[in-house]
C-alpha positions in Angstrom: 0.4 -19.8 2.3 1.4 -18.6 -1.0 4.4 -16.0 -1.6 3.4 -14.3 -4.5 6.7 -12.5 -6.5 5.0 -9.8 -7.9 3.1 -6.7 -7.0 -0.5 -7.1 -7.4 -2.7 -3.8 -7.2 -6.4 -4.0 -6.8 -8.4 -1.6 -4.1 -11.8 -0.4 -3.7 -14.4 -3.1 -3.3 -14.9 -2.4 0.4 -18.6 -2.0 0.6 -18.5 -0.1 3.0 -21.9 1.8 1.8 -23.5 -1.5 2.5 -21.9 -1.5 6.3 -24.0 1.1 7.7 -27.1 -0.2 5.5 -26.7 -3.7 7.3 -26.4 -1.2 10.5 -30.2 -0.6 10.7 -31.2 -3.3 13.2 -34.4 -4.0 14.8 -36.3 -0.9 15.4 -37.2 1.0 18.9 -40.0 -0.5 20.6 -41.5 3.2 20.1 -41.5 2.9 16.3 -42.8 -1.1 16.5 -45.7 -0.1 18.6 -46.5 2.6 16.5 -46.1 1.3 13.3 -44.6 -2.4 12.7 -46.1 -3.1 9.0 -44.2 -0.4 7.9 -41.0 -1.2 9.6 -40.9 -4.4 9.2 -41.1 -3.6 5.2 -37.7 -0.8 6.2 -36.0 -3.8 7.2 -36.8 -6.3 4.3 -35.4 -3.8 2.5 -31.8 -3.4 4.1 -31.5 -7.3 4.0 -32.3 -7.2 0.5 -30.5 -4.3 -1.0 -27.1 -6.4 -0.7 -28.3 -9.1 -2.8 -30.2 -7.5 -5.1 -30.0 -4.2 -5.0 -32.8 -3.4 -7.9 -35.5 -5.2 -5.9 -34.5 -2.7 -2.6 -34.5 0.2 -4.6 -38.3 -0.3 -5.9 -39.3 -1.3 -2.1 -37.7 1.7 -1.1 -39.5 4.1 -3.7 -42.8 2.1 -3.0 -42.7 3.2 0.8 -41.2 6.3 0.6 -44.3 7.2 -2.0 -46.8 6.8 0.8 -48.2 9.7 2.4 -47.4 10.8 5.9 -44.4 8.3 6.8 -43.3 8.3 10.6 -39.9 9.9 10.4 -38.1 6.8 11.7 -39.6 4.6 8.9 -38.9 7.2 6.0 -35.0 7.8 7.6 -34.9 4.1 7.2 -36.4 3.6 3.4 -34.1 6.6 2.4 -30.9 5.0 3.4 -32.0 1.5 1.8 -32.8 3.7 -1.9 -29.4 5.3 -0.9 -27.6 2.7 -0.8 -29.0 1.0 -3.5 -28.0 3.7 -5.6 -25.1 3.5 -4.5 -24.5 -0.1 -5.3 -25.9 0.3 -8.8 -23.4 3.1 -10.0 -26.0 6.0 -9.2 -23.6 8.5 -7.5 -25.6 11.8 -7.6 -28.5 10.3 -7.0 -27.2 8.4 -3.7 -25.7 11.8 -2.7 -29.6 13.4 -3.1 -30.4 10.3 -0.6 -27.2 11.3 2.2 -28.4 15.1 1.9 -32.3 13.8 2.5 -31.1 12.1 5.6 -29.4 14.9 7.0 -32.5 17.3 6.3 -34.6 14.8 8.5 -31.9 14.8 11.0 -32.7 18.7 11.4 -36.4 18.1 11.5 -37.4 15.1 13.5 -37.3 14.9 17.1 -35.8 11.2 17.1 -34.8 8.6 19.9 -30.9 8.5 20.3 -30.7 4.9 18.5 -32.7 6.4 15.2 -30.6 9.1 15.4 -27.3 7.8 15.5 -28.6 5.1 12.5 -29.4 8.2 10.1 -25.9 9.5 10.8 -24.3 6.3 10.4 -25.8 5.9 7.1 -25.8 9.4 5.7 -22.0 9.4 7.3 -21.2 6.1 5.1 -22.9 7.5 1.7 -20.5 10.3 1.6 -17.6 8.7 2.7 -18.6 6.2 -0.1 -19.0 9.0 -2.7 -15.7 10.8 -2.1 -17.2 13.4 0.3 -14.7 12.4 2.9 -14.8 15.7 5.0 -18.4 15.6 5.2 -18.4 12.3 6.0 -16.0 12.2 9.1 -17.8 15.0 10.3 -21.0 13.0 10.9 -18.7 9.9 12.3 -17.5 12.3 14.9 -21.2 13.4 15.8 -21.8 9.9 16.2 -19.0 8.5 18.3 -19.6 11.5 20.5 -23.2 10.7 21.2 -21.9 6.8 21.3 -19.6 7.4 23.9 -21.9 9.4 25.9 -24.8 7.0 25.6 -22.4 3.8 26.0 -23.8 2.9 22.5 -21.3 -0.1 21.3 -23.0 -0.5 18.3 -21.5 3.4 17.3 -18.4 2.9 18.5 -17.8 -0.3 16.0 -19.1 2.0 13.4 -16.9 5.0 14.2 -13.9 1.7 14.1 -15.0 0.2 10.6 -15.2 3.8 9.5 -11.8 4.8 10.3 -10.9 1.7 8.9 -12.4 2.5 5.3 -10.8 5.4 5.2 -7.4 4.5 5.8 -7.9 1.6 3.6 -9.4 3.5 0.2 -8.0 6.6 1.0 -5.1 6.8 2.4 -4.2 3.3 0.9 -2.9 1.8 4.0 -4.3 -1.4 4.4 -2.5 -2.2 7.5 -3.4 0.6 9.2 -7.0 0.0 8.4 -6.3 -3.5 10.4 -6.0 -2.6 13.4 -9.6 -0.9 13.6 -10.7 -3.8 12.3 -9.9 -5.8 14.5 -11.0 -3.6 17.5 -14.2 -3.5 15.6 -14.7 -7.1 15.3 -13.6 -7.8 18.7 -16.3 -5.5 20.2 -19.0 -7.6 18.2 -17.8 -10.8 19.1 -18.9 -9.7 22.6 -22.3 -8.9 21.1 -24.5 -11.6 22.6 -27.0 -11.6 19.9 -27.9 -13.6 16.7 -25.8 -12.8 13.5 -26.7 -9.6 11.4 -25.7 -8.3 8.0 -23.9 -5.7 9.3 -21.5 -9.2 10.4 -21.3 -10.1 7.0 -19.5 -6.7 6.0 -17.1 -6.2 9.4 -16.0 -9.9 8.2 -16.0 -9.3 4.6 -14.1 -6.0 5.0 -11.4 -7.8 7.0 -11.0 -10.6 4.8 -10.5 -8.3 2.1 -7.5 -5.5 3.8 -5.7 -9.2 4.3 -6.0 -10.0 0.7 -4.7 -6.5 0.1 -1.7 -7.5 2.1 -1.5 -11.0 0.7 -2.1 -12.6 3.4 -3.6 -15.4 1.6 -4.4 -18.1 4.3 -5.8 -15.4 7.1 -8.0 -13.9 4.2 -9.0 -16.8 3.2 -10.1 -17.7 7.1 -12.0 -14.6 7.1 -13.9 -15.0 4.2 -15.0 -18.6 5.4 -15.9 -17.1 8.6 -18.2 -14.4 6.1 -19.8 -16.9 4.0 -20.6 -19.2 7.3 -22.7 -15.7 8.5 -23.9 -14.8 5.3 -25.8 -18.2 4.8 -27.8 -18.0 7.7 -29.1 -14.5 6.5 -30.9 -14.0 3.2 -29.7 -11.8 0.2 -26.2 -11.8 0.5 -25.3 -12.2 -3.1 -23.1 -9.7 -4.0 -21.1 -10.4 -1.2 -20.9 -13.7 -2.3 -19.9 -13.0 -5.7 -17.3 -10.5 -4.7 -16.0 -13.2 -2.5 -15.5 -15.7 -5.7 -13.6 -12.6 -7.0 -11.1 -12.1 -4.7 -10.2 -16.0 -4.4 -9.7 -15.2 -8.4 -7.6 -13.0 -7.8 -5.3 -15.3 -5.5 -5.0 -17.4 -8.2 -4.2 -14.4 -10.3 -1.5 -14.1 -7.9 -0.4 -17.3 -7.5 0.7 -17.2 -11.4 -2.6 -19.3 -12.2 -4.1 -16.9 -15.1 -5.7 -18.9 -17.1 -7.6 -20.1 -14.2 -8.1 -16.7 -12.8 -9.1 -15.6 -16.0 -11.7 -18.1 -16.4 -13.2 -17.5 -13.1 -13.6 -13.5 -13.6 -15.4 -14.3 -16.8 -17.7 -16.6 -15.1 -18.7 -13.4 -12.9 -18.8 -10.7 -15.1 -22.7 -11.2 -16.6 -24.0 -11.2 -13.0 -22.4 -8.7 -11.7 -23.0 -6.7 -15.1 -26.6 -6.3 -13.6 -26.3 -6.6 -10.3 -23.0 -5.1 -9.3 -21.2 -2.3 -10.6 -18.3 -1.1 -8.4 -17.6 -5.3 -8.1 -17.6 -5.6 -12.2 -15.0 -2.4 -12.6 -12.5 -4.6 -10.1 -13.1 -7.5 -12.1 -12.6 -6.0 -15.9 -9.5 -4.1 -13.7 -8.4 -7.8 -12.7 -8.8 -8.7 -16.3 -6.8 -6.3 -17.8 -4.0 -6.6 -15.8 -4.1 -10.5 -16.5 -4.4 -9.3 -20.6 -1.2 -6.9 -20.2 0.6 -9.9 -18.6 -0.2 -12.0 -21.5 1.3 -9.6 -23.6 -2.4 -8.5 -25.2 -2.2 -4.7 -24.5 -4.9 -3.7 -27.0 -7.7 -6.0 -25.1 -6.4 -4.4 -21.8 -6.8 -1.0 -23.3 -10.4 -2.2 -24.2 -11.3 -3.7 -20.7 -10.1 -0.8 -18.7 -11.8 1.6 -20.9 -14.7 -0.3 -19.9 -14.1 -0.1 -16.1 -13.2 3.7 -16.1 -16.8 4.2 -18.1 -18.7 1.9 -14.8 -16.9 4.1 -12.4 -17.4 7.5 -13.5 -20.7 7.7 -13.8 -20.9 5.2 -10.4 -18.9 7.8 -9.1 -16.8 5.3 -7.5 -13.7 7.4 -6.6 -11.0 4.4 -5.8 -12.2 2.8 -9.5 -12.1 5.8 -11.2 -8.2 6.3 -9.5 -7.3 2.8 -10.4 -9.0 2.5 -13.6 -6.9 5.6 -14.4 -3.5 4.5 -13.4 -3.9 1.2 -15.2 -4.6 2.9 -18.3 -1.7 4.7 -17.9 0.3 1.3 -17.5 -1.5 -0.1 -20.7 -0.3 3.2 -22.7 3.0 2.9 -22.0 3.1 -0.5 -23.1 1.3 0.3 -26.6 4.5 3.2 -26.8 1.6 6.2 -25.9 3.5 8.3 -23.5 1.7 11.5 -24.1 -1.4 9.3 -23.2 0.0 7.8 -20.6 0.4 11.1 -19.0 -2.5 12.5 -19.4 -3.9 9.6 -17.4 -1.5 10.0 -14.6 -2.1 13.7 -14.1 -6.4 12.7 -14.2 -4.9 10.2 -11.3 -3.3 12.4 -9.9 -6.3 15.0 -9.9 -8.3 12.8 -8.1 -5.6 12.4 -5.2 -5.3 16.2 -4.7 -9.4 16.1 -4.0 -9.1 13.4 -1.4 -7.3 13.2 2.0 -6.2 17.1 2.2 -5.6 19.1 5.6 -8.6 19.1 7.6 -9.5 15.8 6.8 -6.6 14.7 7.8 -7.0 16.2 11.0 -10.4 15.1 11.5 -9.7 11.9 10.9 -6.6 12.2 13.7 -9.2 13.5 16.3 -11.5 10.8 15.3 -8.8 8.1 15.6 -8.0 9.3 19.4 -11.4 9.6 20.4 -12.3 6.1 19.3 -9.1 4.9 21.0 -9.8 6.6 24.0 -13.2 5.3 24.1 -12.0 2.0 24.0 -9.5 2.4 26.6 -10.3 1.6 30.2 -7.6 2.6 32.1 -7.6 5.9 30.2 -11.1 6.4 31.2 -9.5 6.0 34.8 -6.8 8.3 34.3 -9.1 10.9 33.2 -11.4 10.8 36.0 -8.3 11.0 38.4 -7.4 14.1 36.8 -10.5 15.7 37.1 -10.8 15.1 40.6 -7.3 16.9 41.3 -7.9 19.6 38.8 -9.3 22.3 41.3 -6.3 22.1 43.2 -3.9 21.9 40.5 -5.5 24.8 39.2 -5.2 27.1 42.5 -1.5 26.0 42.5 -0.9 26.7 38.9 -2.3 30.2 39.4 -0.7 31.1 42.6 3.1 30.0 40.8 2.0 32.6 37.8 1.6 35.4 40.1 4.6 35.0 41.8 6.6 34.5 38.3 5.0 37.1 36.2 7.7 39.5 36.6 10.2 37.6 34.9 8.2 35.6 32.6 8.5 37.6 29.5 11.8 37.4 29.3 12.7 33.5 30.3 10.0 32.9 27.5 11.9 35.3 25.1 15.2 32.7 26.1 13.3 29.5 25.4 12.1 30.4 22.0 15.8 31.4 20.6 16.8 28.5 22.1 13.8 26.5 21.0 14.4 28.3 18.0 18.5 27.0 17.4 17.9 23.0 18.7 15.5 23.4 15.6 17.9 24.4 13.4 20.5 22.3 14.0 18.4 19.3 13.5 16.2 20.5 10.8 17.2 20.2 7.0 17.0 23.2 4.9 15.6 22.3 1.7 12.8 20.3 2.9 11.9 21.1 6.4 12.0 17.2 7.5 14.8 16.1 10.4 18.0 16.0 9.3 20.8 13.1 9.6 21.9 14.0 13.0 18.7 14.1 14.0 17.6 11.0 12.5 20.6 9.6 14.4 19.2 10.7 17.5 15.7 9.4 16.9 17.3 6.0 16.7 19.6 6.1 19.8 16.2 6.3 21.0 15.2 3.2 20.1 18.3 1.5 20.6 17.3 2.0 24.2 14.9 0.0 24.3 15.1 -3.6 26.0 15.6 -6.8 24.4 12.4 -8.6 24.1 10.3 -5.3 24.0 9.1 -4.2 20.4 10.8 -3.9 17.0 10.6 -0.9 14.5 11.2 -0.7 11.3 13.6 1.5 9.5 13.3 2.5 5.8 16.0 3.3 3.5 14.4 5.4 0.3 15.9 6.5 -2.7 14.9 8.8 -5.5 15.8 6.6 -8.6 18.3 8.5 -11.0 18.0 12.2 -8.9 21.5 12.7 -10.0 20.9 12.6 -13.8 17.7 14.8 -13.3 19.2 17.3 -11.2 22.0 17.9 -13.7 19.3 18.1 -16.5 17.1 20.0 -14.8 19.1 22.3 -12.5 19.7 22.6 -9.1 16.2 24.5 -8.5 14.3 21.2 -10.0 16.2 19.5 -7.9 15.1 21.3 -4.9 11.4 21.0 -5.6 11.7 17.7 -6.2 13.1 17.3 -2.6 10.6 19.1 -1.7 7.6 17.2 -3.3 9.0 14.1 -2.1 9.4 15.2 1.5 6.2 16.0 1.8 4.6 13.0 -0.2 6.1 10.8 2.4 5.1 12.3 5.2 1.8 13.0 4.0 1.7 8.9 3.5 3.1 8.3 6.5 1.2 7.4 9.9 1.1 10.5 12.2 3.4 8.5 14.5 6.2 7.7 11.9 9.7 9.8 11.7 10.4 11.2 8.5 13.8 12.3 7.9 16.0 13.3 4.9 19.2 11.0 5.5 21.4 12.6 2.9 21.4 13.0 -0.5 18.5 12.0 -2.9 17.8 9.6 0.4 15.3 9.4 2.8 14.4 7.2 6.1 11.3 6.7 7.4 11.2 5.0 11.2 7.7 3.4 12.5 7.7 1.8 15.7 6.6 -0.9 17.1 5.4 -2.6 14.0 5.7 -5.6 12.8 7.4 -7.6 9.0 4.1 -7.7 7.5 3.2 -3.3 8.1 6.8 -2.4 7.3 6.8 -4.4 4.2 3.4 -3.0 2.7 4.6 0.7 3.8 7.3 0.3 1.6 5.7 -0.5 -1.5 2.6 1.9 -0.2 5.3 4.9 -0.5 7.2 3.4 -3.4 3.6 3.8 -5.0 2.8 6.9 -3.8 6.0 8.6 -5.0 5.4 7.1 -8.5 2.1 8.7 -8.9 4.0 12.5 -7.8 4.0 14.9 -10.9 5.9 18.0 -9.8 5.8 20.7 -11.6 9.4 22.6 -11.9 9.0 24.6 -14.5 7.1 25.6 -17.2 6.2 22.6 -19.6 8.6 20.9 -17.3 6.8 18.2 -14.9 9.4 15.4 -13.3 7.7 12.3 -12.2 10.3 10.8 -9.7 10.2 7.1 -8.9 11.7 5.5 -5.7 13.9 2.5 -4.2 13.5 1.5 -0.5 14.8 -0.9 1.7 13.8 -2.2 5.1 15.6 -3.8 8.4 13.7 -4.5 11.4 15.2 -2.4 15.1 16.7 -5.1 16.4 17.5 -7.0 13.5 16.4 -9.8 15.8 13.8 -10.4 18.4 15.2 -10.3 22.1 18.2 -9.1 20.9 19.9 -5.4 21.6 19.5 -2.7 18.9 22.4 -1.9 16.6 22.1 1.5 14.7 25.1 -0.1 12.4 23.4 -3.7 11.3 20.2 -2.0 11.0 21.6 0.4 8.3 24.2 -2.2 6.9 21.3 -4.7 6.4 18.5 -1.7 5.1 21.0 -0.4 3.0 21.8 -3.5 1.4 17.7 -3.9 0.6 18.0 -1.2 -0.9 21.3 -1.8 -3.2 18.9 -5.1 -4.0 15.8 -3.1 -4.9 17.4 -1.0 -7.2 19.6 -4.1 -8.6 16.4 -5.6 -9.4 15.3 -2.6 -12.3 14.2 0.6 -9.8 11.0 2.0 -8.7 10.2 -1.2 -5.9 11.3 -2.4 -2.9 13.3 -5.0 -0.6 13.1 -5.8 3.1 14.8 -8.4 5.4 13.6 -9.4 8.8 14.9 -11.4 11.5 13.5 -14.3 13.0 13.7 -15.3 16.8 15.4 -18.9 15.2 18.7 -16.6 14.0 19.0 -14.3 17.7 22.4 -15.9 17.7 23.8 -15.0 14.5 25.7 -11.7 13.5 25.1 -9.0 10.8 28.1 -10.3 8.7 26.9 -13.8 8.8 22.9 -13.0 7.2 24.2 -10.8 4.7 27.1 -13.0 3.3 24.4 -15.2 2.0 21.1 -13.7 2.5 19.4 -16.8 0.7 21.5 -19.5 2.9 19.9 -17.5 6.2 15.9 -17.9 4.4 16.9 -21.6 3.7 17.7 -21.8 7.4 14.8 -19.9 8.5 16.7 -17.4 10.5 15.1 -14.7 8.3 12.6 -13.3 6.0 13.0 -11.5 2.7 10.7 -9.9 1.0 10.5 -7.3 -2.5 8.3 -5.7 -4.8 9.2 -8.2 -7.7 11.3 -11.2 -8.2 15.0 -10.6 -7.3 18.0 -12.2 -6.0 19.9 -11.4 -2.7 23.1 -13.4 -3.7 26.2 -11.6 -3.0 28.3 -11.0 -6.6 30.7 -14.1 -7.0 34.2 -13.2 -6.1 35.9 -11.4 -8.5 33.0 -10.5 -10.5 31.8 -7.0 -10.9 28.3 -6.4 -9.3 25.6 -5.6 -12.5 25.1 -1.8 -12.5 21.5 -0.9 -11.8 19.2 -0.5 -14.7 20.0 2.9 -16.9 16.8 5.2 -16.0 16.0 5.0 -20.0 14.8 2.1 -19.7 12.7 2.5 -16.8 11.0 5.0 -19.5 9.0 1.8 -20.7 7.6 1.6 -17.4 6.2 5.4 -16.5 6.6 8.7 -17.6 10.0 10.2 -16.2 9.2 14.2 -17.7 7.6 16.0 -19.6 9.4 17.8 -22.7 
């Protein structure tokens, strides 16, 4: 497997658009029997639209001219012109298709199975089109009437539509694993021949794995995709995309004159046939330009990809195109361009993932989950069998404790109110040290052998110098902004707490290397995209160092609060050795159970070689220990991290 040293950034080419299009399998025996010519066209025209997307949007606007279309059959022709909108860069006009869908929702009196197709597609076509909110809402319609009607077919779409989300829009790719997998282990239980909506489910997991670089498992995936997509017809863009992405492990591997050669070879077809894949590749290719040292042809090829993606209305190409420009600026010495481009970038965050699509998409999560979950199922039936009686007993306690109930409830809220304070920190709201403390006692308790968490040392890179520049108030809100951008980027489960300082610690558990290493860079990322605004014509654009330890440092061992801080603190004195703004993370292995704290971080490099441990960073860097006597390099003055992003604004 290769162990790429660098940080290699390329999102949004989950088609998942084309998911629910592939979705639309064989029709109801109602709609056959009434009309089979004409649905048998519907469908030629989902299994084309992924290979050439042109050709499905002319069958599309041939049947929906006919007068008098069955409802089924024109809910079925308008998702196929959807999504070949869609797939051709045609934003508004795919949006005109989702709202058509939902106006024939409204309308027609449909079987449950036609029904929950139209919201599955008009559901996908606005998640795809950066109507998030909208979207979810029609997913939760969905899995409701799924889970009522046993539908498993739903239920993976609810999954792989959770899993979009998380993995475009939240930019957690490992979250967006683990719905992928329950998604493609209900299908595999599917006894049925293969279907394009197969192609995608495999595709899409192939593809979060090469977002973690998890070469050899993507690459098993994609195999596993191209075996399905060639007993199926028109599956080219998959295909193509697929010749991308192994591209782009070259890319990774250091290859990039071979990487390079390869995304030329796909940019004329996909110039025609695939717009959202062509703005990853120019993307790929200007990254490859600006490691070459050829800033002024990746200023030219990124232009180009931020022109395909507006007007595509592709959001995560537009944000990427954005923050890669950005990148290129500073390298040409345009700051004042540069930040321009981050606060577009960061425009097109604050329109995304907000409150109550963040809550939606909780209640979705836990729906789908519980769905899933037989013995839950059980539970819940128990307890509505012993509700009645709970009930009377419940009301028969209240009457006999109403007298004093106002004021023991008047007691529990001061005191409620002081266990909050003492474990709350001021400035930014988050748990303080003590508490932090506490929250891993917790998880010392657990047993050897049971699961490991991972704790998370961050650092806002030179808060010192800027709060003396700025003042104390700047400082503040930069706490503030930062508190908040991490647990905003955080899974709903994860501790956030302010460990002192400009420091922070983030605690997931049960997790394993692979999910604690991409959170770190995932929040290292997202606090270098933060503008926060302190003051007039004043706007600080913090970056951040983390380090990561797993709880126990070693499987089947007993938790240590010390070695896990002595060993994530000393990621994070590497991360920040290494030049600021990335990450470093070491992780035990069952082989080195039997040696101590001391002993790894003596000689980190020694304990890899003996495969006791795994180390892991954001970029190239070393884990020696200074030689004795010699004075440890200071980290890198925060000037010169100036070449890198924009630190303020004058």
């Amino acid at each position: 497997m290769l162990s790429p040293l660098r940080v290699v950034r390329f999102r949004c080419l989950l088609p998942g658009a084309a998911l629910a299009t592939a979705l639309a399998g064989p029709a109801s025996a109602q709609v056959a029997d009434a009309d089979a010519r004409l649905m048998d066209q519907v469908m030629r025209c989902h299994t084309t639209v992924h290979g050439a997307p042109r050709d499905a949007l002319a069958m599309a606007g041939k049947l929906l001219a006919m007068p008098a279309l069955p409802p089924v059959v024109e809910i079925g022709a308008e998702g196929c012109r959807g999504f070949a909108r869609q797939l051709l860069g045609q934003g508004d006009a795919s949006l005109e298709s989702a709202a058509r869908l939902q106006e024939l929702l409204r309308t027609a009196e449909l079987p449950a199975i036609e029904r929950n197709r139209a919201l599955q597609m008009a559901a996908t076509l606005l998640q795809r089109n950066g109507h998030t909110g909208e979207g979810l809402q029609l997913l939760e319609t969905m899995l409701e009437r799924g889970v009522a009607e046993s539908d498993v077919g739903s239920q993976i779409t609810a999954l792989t539509g959770i899993a979009l989300i998380r993995a475009e829009q939240m930019d957690d790719p490992e979250g967006a694993l683990h719905y992928q997998q329950q998604a493609i282990a209900l299908s595999d239980h599917l006894r049925r021949p293969p279907l394009p909506q197969d192609v995608m489910l495999h595709y899409n997991h192939g593809y979060t794995l090469l977002r973690l670089k998890r070469y050899d498992e993507a690459e098993r995936a994609f195999a596993r995709t191209e075996s399905i997509a060639g007993r199926l017809s028109n599956q080219d863009v998959i295909l193509h995309r697929i010749r991308g992405h192994r591209a782009e492990v070259q890319h990774a591997a250091g290859r990039l004159d071979v990487a390079k050669a390869q995304f030329l070879e796909l940019l004329p077809w996909q110039e025609h046939n695939d717009p959202l894949g062509l703005v990853v590749t120019l993307q790929r290719l200007a990254r490859i330009a600006l490691e070459q040292q050829q800033p002024e042809e990746a200023r030219n090829l990124g232009e180009r990809a931020l022109a395909v993606a507006e007007p595509g209305r592709f959001p995560d190409g537009i944000r990427d195109s954005l923050d890669l420009l950005a990148e290129i600026s500073m390298a040409l010495g345009e700051p004042a361009q540069a930040r321009d481009y981050l606060r577009q970038a960061r425009q097109v965050d604050q329109a995304r993932m907000k409150g109550d699509n963040l809550n939606r998409l909780a209640r979705l999560q836990a729906r789908a989950e519980q769905a899933l979950d037989p013995i839950r199922i059980n539970a819940t039936q128990e307890a509505s069998r012993d509700r009645l009686l709970r009930n009377a007993a419940l009301t028969a306690a209240a009457i006999l404790l109403l007298g004093g109930a106002g004021l023991y409830l008047r007691m529990r809220r001061q005191q409620r109110r002081l266990r909050e304070l003492g474990s709350t920190d001021v400035p930014t709201g988050l748990p303080n040290r003590r508490e932090a403390e506490r929250l891993l006692d917790e998880a010392t308790s657990v047993s050897p052998g049971a699961e490991r968490h991972a704790v998370l040392l961050l650092e806002i890179d030179g808060f010192k110098a800027l709060n003396d520049q700025h003042g104390h108030a700047a400082g503040d809100a930069l706490l503030r902004a930062v508190a908040a951008e991490l647990v905003r980027n955080s899974d709903q489960h994860d501790h956030v707490a302010r460990w002192g300082g400009a420091t922070f610690m983030v605690i997931r558990a049960n997790t394993s290397q692979a999910a604690a290493f991409a959170l770190a860079g995932h929040l290292c990322r997202c606090i270098e995209r933060l503008q926060v605004d302190v003051a007039p014509g004043q706007c600080l654009t913090p970056g951040m160092s983390a380090g990561v330890a797993p709880h126990p440092l070693f499987p089947g061992t007993r938790a240590s609060n010390a070695d896990t801080l002595r060993v994530a603190g000393r990621a994070l004195q590497v991360a920040r050795r290494s030049g600021l703004g990335t990450w470093a993370g070491l992780w035990g292995l069952a082989e080195g159970r039997n040696v101590d704290a001391y002993s790894i971080l003596r000689d980190p490099e020694h304990a890899l070689a003996q495969g006791w441990i795994v180390i892991g960073g954001g970029r190239p860097m070393s884990w020696a220990p200074p030689r004795d006597g010699a004075t440890p390099a200071p980290a890198p003055r925060e000037e010169s991290r100036a070449q890198n992003r924009v630190s303020h604004l004058p």
